[in-house]
N, C-alpha and C positions, 0 to 999 in steps of 0.2 A: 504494500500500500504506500501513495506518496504524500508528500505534504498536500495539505488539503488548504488551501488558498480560499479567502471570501474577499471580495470585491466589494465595496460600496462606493455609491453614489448618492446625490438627490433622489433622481426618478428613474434611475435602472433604465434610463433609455437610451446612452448617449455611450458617454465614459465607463464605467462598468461592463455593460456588456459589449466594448470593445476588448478591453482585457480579460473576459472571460474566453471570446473568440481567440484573440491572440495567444493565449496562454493555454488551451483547449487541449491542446494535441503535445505542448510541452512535455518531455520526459520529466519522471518522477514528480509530478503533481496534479494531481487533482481541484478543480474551479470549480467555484458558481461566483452569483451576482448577487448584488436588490442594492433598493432604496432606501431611503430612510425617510422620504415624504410620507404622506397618508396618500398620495395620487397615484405612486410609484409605481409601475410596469408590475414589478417582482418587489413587492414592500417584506423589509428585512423579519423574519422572524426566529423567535427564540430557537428552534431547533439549526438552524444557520450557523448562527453562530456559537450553539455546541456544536456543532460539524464541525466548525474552522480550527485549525491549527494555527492561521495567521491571519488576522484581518485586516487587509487593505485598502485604506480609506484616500478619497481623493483631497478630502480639504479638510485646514484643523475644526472648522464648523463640525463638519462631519463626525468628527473623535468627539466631540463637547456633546453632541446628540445621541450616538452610539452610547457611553458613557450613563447620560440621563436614562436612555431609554432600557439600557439591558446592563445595567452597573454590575448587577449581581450575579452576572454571570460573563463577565469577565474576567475573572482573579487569577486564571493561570493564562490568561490569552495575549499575543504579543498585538497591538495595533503602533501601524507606522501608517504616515501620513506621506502621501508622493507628493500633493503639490502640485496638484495640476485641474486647472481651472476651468469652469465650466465654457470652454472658446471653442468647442470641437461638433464634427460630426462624428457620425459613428462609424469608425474602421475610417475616418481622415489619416492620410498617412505622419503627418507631425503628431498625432496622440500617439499612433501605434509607436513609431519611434522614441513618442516620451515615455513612456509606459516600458518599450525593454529596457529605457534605461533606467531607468527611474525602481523598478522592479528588477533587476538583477541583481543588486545585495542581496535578498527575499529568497531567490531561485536556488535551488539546486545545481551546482556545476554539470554541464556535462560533458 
């Protein structure tokens, strides 16, 4: 089994499930997505993130909401924040680019 990677965004429609796609077929990990709106494509739920081994969030907003919303069920889970701002389409090639770079500390060598 690989690392098990979670994706957030806003609305799970843009950013997230770009690096769910891109990261998809990556050796040694396992993706998904959501949001963290109430509108959200794929809105984040508890069972998510007990799945996650790492939660990958795009904005520090994003960690300050994840946080409120599932505090307690955080406490052994890593969340790192990429930093990368809601300017994109989905699978735009500047995300896909920021996202391996941005996401390869995270990754598994291979």
């Amino acid at each position: 089994m690989g690392k098990r990677i979670l994706f957030l965004c806003s609305r799970n429609k843009l950013r997230s499930p770009t690096a769910e796609t891109v990261f998809g077929s990556y050796p040694g990990v396992e993706v998904d997505s959501a949001g963290l709106n109430p509108d959200a494509e794929m809105q984040l739920t508890e069972e998510q993130v007990e799945w996650a081994d790492l939660i990958l969030v795009m904005e520090k907003s994003h960690r300050t909401r994840l946080n409120r919303k599932f505090g307690r069920h955080l406490a052994r889970k890593r969340v790192a924040v990429l930093n990368i701002p809601d300017n994109y389409d989905y699978m735009e090639q500047t995300l896909v680019e920021l996202l391996k770079s941005r996401c390869a500390p995270y990754l598994p060598a291979t």
